[in-house]
N, CA, C and O atoms as a Maestro MAE file, in Angstrom:
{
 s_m_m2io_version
 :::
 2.0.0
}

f_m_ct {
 s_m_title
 :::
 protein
 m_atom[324] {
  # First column is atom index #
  i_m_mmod_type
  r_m_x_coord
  r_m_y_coord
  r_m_z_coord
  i_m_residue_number
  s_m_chain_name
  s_m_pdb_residue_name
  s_m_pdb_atom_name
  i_m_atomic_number
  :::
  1 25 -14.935 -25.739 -5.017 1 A "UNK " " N  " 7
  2 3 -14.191 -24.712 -5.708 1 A "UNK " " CA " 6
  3 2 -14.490 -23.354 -5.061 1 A "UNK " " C  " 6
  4 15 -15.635 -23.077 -4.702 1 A "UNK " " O  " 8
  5 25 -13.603 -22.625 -4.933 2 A "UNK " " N  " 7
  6 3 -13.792 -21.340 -4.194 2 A "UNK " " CA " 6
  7 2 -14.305 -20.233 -5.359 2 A "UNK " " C  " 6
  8 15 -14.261 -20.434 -6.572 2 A "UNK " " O  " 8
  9 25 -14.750 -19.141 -4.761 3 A "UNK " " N  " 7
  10 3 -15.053 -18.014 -5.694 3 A "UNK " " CA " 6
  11 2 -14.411 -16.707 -4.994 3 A "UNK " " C  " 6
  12 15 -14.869 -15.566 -4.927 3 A "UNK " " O  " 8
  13 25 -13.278 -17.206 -4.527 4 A "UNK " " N  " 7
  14 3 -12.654 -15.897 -4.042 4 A "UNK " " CA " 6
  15 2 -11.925 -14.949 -5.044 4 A "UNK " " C  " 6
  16 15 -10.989 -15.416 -5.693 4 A "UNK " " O  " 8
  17 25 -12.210 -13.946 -5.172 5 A "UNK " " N  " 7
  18 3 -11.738 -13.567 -6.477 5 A "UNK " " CA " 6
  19 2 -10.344 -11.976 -6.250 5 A "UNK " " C  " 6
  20 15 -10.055 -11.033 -6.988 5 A "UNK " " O  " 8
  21 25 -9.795 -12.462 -4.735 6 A "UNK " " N  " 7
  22 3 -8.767 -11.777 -4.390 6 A "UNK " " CA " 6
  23 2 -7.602 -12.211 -4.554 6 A "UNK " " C  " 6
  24 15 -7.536 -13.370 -4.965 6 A "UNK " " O  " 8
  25 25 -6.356 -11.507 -4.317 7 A "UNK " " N  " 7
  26 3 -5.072 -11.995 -4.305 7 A "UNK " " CA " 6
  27 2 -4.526 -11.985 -3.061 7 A "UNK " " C  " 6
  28 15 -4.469 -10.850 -2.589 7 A "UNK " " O  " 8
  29 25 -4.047 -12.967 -2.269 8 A "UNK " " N  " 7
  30 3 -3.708 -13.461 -1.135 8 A "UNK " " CA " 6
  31 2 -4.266 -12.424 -0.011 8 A "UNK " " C  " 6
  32 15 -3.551 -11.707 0.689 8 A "UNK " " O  " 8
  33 25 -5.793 -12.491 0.023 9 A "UNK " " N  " 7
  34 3 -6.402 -11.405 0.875 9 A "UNK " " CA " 6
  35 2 -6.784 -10.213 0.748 9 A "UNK " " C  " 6
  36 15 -7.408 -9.506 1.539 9 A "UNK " " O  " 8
  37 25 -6.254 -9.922 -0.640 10 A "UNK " " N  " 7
  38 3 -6.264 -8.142 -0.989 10 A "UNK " " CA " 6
  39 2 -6.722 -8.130 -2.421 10 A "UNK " " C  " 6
  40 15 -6.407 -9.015 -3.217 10 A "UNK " " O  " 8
  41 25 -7.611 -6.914 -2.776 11 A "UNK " " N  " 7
  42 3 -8.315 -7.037 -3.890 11 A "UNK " " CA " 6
  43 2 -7.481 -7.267 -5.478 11 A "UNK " " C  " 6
  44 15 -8.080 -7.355 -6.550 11 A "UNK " " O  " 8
  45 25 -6.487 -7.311 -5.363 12 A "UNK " " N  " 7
  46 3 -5.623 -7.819 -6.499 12 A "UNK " " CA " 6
  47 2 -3.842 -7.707 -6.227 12 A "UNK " " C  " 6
  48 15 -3.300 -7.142 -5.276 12 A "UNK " " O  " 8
  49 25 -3.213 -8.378 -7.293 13 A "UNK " " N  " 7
  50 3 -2.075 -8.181 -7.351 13 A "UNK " " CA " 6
  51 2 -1.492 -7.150 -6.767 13 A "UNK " " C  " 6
  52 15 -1.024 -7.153 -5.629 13 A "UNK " " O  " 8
  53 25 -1.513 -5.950 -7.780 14 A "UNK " " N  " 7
  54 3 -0.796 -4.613 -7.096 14 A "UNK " " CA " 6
  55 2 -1.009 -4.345 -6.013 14 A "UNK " " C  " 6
  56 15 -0.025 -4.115 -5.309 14 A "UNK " " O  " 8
  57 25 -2.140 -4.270 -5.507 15 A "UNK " " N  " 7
  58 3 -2.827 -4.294 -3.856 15 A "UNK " " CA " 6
  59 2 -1.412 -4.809 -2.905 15 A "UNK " " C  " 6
  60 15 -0.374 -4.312 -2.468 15 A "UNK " " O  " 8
  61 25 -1.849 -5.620 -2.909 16 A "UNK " " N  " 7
  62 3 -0.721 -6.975 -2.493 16 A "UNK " " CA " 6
  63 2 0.516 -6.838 -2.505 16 A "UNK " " C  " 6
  64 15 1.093 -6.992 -1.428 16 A "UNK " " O  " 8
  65 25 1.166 -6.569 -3.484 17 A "UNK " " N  " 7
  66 3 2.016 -6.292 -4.303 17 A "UNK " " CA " 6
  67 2 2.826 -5.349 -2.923 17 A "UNK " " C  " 6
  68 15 3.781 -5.562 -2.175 17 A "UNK " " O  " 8
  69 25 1.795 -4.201 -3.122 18 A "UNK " " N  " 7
  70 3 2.652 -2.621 -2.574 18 A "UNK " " CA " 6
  71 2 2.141 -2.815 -0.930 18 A "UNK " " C  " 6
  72 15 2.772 -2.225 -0.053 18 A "UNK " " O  " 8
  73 25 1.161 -3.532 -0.637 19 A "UNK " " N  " 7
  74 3 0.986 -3.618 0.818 19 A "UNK " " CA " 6
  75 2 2.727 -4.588 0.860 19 A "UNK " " C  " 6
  76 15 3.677 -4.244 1.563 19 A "UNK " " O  " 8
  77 25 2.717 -5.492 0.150 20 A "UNK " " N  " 7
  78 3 3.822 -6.317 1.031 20 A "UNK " " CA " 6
  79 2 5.391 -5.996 0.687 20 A "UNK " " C  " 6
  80 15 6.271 -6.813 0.955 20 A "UNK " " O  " 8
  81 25 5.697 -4.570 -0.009 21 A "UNK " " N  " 7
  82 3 6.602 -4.063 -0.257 21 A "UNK " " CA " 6
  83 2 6.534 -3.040 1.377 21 A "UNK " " C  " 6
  84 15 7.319 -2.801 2.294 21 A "UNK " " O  " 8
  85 25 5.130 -2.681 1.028 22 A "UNK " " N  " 7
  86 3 5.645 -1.239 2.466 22 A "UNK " " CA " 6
  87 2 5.688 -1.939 3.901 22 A "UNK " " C  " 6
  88 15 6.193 -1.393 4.881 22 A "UNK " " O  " 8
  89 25 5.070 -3.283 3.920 23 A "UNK " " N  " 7
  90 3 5.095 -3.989 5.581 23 A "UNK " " CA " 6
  91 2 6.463 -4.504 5.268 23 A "UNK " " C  " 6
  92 15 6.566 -5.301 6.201 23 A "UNK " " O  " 8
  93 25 7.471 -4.595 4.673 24 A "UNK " " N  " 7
  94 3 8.804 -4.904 4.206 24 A "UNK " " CA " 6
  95 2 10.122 -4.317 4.303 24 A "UNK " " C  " 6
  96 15 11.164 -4.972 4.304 24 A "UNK " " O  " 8
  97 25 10.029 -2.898 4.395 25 A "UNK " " N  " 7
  98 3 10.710 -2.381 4.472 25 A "UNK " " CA " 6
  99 2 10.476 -1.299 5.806 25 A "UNK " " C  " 6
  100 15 9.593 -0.591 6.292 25 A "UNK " " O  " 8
  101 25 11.679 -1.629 6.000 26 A "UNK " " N  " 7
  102 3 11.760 -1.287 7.920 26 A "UNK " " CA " 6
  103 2 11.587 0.441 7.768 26 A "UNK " " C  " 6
  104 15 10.891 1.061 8.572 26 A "UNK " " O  " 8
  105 25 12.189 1.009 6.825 27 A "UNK " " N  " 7
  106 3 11.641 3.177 7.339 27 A "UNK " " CA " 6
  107 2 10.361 3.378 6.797 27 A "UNK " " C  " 6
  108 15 9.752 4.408 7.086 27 A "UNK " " O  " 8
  109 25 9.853 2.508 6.027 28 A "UNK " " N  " 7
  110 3 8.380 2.445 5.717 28 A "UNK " " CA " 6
  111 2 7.168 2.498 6.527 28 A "UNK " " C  " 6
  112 15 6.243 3.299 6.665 28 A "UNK " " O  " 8
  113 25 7.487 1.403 6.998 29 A "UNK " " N  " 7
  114 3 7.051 0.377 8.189 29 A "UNK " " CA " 6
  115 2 7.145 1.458 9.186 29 A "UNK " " C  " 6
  116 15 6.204 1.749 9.925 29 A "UNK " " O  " 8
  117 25 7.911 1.855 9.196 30 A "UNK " " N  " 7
  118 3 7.715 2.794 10.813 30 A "UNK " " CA " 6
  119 2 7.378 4.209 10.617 30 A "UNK " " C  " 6
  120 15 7.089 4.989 11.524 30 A "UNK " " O  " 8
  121 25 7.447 4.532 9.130 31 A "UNK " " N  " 7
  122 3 6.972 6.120 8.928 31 A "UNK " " CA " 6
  123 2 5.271 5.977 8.674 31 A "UNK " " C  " 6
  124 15 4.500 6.926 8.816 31 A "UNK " " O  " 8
  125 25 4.908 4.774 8.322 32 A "UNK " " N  " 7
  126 3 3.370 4.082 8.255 32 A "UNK " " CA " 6
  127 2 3.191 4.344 9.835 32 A "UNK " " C  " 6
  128 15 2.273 5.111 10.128 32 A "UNK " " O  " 8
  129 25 3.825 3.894 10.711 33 A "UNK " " N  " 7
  130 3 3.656 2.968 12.138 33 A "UNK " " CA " 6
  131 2 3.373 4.425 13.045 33 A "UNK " " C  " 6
  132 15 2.773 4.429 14.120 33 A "UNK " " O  " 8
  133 25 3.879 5.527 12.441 34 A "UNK " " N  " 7
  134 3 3.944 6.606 13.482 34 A "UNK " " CA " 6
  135 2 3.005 7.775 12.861 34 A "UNK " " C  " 6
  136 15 2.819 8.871 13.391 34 A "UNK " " O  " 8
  137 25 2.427 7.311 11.588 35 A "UNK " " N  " 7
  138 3 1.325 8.361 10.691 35 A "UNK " " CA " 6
  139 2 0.416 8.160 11.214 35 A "UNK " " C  " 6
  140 15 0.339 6.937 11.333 35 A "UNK " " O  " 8
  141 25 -0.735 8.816 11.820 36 A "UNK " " N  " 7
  142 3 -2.320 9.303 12.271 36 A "UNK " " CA " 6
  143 2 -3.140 9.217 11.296 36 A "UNK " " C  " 6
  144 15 -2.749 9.526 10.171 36 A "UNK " " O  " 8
  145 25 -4.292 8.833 11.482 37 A "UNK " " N  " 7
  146 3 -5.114 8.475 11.054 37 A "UNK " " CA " 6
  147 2 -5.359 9.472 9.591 37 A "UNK " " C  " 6
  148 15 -5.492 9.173 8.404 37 A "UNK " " O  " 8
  149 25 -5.344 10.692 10.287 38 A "UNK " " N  " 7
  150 3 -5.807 11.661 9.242 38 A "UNK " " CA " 6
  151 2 -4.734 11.861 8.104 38 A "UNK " " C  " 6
  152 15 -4.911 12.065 6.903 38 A "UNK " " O  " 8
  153 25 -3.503 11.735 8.873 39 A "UNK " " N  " 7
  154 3 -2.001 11.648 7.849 39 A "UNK " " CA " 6
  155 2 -2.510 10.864 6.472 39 A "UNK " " C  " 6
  156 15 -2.649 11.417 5.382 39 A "UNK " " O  " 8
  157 25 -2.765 9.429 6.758 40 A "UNK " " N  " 7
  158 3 -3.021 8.362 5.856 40 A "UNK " " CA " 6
  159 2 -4.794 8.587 5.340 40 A "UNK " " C  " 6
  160 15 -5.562 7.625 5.391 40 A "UNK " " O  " 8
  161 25 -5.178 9.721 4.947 41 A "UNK " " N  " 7
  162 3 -6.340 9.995 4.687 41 A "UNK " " CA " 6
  163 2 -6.100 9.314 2.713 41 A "UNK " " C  " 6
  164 15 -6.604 8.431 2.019 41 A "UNK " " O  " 8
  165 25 -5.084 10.350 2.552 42 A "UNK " " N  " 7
  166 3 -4.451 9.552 1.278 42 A "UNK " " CA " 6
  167 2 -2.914 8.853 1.044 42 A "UNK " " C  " 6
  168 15 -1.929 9.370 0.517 42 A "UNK " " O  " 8
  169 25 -3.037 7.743 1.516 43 A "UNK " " N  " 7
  170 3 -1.859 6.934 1.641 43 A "UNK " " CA " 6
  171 2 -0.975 7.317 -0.070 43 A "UNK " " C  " 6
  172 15 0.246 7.445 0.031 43 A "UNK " " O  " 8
  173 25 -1.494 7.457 -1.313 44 A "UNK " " N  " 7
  174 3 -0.471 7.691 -2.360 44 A "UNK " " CA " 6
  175 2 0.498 8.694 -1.614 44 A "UNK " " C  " 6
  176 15 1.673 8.657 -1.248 44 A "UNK " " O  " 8
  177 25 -0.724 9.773 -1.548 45 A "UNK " " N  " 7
  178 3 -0.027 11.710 -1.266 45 A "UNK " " CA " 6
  179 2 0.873 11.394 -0.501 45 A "UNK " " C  " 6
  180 15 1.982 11.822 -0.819 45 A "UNK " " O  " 8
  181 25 0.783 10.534 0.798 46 A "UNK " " N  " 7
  182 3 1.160 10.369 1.935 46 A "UNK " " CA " 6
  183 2 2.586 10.072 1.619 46 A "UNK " " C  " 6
  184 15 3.522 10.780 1.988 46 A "UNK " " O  " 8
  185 25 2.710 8.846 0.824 47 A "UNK " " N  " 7
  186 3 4.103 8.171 0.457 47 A "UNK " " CA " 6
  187 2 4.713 9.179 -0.467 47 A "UNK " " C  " 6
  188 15 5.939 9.096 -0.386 47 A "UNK " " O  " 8
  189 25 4.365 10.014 -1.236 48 A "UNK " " N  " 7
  190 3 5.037 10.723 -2.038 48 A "UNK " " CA " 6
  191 2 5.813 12.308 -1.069 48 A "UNK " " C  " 6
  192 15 6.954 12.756 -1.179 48 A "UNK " " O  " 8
  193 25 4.778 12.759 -0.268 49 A "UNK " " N  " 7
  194 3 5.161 14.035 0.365 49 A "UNK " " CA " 6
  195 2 6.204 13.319 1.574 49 A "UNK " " C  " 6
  196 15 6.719 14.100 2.374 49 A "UNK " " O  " 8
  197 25 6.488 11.933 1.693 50 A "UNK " " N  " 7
  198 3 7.653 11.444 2.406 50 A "UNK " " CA " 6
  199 2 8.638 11.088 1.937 50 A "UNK " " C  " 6
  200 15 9.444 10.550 2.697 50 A "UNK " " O  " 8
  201 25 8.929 11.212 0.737 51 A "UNK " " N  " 7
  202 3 9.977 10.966 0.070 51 A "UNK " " CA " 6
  203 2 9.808 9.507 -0.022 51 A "UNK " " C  " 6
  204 15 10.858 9.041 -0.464 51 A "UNK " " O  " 8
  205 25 8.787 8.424 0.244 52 A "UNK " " N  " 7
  206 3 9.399 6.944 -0.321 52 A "UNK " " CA " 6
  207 2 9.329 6.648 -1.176 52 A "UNK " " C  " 6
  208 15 8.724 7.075 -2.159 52 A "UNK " " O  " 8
  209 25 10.248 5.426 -0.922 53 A "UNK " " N  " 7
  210 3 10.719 4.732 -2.281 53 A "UNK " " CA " 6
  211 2 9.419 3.867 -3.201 53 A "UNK " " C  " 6
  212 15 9.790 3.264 -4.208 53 A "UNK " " O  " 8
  213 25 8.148 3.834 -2.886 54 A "UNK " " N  " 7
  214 3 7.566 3.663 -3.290 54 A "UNK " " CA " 6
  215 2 6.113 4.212 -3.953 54 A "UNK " " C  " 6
  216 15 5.057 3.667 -4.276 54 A "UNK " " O  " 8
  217 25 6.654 5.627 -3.977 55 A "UNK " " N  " 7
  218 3 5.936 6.534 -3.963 55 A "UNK " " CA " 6
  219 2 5.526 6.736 -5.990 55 A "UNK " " C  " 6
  220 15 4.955 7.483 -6.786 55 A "UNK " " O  " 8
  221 25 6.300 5.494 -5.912 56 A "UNK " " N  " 7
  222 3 5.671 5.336 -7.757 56 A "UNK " " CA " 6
  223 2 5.417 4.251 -8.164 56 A "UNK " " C  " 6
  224 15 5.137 3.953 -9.325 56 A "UNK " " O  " 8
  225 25 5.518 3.309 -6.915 57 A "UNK " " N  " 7
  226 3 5.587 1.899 -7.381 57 A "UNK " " CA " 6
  227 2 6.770 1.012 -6.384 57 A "UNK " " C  " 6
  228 15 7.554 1.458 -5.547 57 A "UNK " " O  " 8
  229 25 6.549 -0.350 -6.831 58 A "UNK " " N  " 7
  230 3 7.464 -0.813 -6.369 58 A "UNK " " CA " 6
  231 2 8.591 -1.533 -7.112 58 A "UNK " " C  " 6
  232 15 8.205 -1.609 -8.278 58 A "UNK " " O  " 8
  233 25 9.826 -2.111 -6.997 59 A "UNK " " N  " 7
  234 3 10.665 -2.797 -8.129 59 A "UNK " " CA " 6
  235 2 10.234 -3.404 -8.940 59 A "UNK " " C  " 6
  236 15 10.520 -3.247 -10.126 59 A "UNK " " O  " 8
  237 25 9.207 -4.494 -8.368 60 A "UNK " " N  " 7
  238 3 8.788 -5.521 -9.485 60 A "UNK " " CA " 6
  239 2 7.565 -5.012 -10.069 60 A "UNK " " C  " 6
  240 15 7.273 -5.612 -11.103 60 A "UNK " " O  " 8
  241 25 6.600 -3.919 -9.671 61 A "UNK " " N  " 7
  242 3 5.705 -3.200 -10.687 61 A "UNK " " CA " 6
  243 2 6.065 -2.966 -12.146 61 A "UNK " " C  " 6
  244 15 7.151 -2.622 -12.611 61 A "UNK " " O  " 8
  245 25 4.559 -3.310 -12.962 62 A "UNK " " N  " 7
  246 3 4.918 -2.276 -14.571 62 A "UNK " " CA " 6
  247 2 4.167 -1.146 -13.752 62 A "UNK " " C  " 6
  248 15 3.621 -1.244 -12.653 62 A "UNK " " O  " 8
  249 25 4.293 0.001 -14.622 63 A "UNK " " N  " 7
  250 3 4.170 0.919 -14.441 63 A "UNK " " CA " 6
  251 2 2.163 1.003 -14.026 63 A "UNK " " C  " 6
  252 15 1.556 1.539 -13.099 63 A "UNK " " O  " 8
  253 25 1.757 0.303 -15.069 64 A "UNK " " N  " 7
  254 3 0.189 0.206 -15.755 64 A "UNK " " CA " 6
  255 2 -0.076 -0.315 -13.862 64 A "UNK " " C  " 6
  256 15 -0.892 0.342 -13.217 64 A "UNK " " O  " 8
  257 25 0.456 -1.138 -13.377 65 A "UNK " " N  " 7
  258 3 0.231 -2.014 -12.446 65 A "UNK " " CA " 6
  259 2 -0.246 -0.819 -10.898 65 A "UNK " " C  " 6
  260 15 -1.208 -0.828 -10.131 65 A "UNK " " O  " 8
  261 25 0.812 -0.045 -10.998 66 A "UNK " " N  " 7
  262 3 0.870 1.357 -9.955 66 A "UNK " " CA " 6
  263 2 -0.803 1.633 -9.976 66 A "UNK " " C  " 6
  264 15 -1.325 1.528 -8.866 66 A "UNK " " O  " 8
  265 25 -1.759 1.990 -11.161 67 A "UNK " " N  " 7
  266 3 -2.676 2.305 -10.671 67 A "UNK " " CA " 6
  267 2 -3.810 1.542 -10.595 67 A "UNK " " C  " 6
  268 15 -4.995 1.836 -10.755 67 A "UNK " " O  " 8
  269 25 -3.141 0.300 -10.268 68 A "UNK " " N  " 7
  270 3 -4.453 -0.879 -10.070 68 A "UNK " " CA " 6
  271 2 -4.229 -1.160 -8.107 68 A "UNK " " C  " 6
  272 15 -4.458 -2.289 -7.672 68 A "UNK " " O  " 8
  273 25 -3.901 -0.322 -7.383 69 A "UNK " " N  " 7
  274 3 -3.264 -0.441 -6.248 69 A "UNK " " CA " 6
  275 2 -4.995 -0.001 -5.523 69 A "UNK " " C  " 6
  276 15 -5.698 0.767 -6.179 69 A "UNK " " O  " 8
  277 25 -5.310 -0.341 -4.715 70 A "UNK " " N  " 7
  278 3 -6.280 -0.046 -3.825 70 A "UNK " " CA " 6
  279 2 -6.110 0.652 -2.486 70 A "UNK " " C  " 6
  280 15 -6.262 0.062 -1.417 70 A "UNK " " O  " 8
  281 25 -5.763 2.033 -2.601 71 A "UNK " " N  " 7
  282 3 -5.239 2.594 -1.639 71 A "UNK " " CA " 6
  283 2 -6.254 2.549 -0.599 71 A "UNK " " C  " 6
  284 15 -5.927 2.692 0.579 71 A "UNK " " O  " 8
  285 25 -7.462 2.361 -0.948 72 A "UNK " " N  " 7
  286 3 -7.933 2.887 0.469 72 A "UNK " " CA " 6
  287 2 -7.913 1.322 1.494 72 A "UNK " " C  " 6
  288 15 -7.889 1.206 2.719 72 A "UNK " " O  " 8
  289 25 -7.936 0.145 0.284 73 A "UNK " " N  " 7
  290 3 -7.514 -0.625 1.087 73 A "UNK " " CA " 6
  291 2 -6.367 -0.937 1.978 73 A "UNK " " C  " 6
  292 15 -6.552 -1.362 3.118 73 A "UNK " " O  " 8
  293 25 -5.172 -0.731 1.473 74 A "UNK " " N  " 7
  294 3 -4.086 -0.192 2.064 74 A "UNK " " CA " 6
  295 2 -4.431 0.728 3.400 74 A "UNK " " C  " 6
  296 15 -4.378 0.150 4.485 74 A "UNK " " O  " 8
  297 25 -4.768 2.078 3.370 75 A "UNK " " N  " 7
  298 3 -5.539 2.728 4.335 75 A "UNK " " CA " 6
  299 2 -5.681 2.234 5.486 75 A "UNK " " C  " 6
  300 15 -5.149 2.544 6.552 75 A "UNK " " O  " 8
  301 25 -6.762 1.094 5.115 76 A "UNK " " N  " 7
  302 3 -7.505 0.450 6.106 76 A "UNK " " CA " 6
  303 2 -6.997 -0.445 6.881 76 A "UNK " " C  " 6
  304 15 -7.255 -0.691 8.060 76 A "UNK " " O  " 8
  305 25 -5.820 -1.211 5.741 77 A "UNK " " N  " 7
  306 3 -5.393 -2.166 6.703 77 A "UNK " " CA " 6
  307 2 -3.982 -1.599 7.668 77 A "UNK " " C  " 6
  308 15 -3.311 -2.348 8.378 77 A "UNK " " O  " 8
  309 25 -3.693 0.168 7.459 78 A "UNK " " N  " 7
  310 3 -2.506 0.491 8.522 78 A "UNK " " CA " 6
  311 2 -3.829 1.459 9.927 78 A "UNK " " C  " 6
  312 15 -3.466 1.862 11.032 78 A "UNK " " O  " 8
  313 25 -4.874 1.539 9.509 79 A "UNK " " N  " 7
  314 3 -5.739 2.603 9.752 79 A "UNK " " CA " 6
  315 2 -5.668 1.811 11.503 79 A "UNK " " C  " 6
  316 15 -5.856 0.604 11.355 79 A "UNK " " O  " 8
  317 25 -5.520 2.063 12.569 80 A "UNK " " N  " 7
  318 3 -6.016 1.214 13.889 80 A "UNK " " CA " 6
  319 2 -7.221 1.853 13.965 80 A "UNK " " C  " 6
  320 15 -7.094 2.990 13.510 80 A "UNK " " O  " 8
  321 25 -8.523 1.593 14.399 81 A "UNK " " N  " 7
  322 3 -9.564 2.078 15.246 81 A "UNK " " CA " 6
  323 2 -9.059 2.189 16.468 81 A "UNK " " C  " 6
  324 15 -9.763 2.592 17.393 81 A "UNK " " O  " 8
  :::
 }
 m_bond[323] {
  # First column is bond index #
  i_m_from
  i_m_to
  i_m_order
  :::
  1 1 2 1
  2 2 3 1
  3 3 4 2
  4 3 5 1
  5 5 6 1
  6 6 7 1
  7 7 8 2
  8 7 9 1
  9 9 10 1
  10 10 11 1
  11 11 12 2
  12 11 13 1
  13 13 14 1
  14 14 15 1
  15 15 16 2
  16 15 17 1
  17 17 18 1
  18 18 19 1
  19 19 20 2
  20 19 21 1
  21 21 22 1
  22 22 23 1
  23 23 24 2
  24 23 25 1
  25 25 26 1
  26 26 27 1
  27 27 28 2
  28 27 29 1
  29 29 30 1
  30 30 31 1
  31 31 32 2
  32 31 33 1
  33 33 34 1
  34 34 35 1
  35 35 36 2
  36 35 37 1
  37 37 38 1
  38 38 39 1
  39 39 40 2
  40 39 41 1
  41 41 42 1
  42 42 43 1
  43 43 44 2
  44 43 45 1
  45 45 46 1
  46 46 47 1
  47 47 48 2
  48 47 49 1
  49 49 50 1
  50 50 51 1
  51 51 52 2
  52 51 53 1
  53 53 54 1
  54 54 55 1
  55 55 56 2
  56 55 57 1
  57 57 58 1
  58 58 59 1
  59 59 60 2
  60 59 61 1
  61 61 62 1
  62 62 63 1
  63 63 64 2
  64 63 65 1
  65 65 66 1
  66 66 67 1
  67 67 68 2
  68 67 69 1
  69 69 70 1
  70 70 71 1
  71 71 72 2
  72 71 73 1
  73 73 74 1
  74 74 75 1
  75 75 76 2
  76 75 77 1
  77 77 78 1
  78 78 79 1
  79 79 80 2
  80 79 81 1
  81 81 82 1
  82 82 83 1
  83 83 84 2
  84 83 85 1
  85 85 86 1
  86 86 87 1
  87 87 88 2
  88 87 89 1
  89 89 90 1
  90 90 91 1
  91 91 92 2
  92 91 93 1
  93 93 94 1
  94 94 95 1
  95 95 96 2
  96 95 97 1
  97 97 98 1
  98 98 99 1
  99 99 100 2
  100 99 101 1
  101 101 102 1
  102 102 103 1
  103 103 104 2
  104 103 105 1
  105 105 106 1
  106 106 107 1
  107 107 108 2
  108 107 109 1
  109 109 110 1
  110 110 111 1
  111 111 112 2
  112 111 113 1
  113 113 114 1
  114 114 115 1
  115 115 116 2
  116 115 117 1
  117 117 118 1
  118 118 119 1
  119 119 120 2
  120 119 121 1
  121 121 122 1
  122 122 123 1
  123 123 124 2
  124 123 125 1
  125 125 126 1
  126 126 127 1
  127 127 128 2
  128 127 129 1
  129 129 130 1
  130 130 131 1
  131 131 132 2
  132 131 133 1
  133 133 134 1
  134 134 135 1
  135 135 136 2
  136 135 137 1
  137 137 138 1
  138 138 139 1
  139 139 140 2
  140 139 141 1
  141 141 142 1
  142 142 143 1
  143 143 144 2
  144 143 145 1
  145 145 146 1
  146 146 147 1
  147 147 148 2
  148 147 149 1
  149 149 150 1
  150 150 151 1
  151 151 152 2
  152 151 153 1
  153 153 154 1
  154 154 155 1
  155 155 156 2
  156 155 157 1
  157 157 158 1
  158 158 159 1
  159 159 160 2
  160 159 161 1
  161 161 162 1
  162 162 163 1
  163 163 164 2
  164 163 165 1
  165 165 166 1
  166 166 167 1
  167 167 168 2
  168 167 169 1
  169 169 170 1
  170 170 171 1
  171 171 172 2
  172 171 173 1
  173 173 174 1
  174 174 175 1
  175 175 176 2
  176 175 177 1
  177 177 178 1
  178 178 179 1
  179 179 180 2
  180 179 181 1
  181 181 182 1
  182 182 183 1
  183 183 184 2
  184 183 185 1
  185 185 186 1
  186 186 187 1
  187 187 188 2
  188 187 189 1
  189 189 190 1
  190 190 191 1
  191 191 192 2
  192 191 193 1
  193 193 194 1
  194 194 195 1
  195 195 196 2
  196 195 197 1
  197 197 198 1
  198 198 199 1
  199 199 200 2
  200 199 201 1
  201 201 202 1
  202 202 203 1
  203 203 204 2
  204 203 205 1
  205 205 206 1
  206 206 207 1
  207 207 208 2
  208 207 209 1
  209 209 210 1
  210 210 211 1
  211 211 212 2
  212 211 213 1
  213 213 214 1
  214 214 215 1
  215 215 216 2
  216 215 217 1
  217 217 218 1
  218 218 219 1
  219 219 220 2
  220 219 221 1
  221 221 222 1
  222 222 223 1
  223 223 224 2
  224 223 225 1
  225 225 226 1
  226 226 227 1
  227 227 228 2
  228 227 229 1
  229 229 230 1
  230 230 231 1
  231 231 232 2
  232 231 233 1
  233 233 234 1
  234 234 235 1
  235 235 236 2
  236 235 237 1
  237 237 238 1
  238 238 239 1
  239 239 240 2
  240 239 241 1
  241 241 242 1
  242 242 243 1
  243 243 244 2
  244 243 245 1
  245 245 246 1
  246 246 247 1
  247 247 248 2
  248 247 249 1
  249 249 250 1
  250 250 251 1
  251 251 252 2
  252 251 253 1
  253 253 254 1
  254 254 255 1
  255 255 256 2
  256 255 257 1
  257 257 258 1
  258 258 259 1
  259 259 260 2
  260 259 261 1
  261 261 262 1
  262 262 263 1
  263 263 264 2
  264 263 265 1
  265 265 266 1
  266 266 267 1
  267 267 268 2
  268 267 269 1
  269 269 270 1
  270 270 271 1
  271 271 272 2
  272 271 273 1
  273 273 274 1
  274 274 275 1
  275 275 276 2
  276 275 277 1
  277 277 278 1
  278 278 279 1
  279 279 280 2
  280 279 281 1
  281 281 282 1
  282 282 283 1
  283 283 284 2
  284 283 285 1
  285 285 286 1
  286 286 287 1
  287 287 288 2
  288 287 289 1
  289 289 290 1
  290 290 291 1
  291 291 292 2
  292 291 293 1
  293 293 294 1
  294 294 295 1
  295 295 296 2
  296 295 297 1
  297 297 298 1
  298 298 299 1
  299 299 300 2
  300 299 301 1
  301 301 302 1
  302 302 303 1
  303 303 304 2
  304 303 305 1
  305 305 306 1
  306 306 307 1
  307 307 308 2
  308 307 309 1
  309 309 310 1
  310 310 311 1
  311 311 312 2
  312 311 313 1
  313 313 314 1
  314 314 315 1
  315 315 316 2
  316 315 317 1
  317 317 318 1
  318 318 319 1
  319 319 320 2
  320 319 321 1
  321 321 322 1
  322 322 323 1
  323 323 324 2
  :::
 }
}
């Protein structure tokens, strides 16, 4: 029996959730793809001062769900070293 206590790799649902909404959508994806390191210092701020569409959530989010999101994990996983 496993004791993994993540959601498909990422520390929960919403995590997950909004990582696989923003690797999903193609002006996302590339306004992520062309942001610097320091840009994505705070990935929320980041998505909101860009106008995306997910800058409150995503379609299938409740609302409650938005702040169970692990941004810095997010962060990390657009962050390149």
């Amino acid at each position: 029996m496993s004791n993994d206590n993540t959601y498909n790799g990422w520390r929960n649902w919403a995590t997950w959730n909004m990582a696989l909404w923003l690797d999903n959508d193609e002006p996302t994806y590339r306004l992520l793809r062309r942001a610097s390191q320091r840009d994505l210092a705070d990935v929320r701020a980041f998505l909101a001062d860009n106008c995306s569409p997910f800058a409150n959530g995503t379609p299938d989010m409740d609302p409650g769900d938005f702040n169970q999101v692990d941004w810095d994990e997010i962060r990390d996983a657009w962050v390149v070293a």
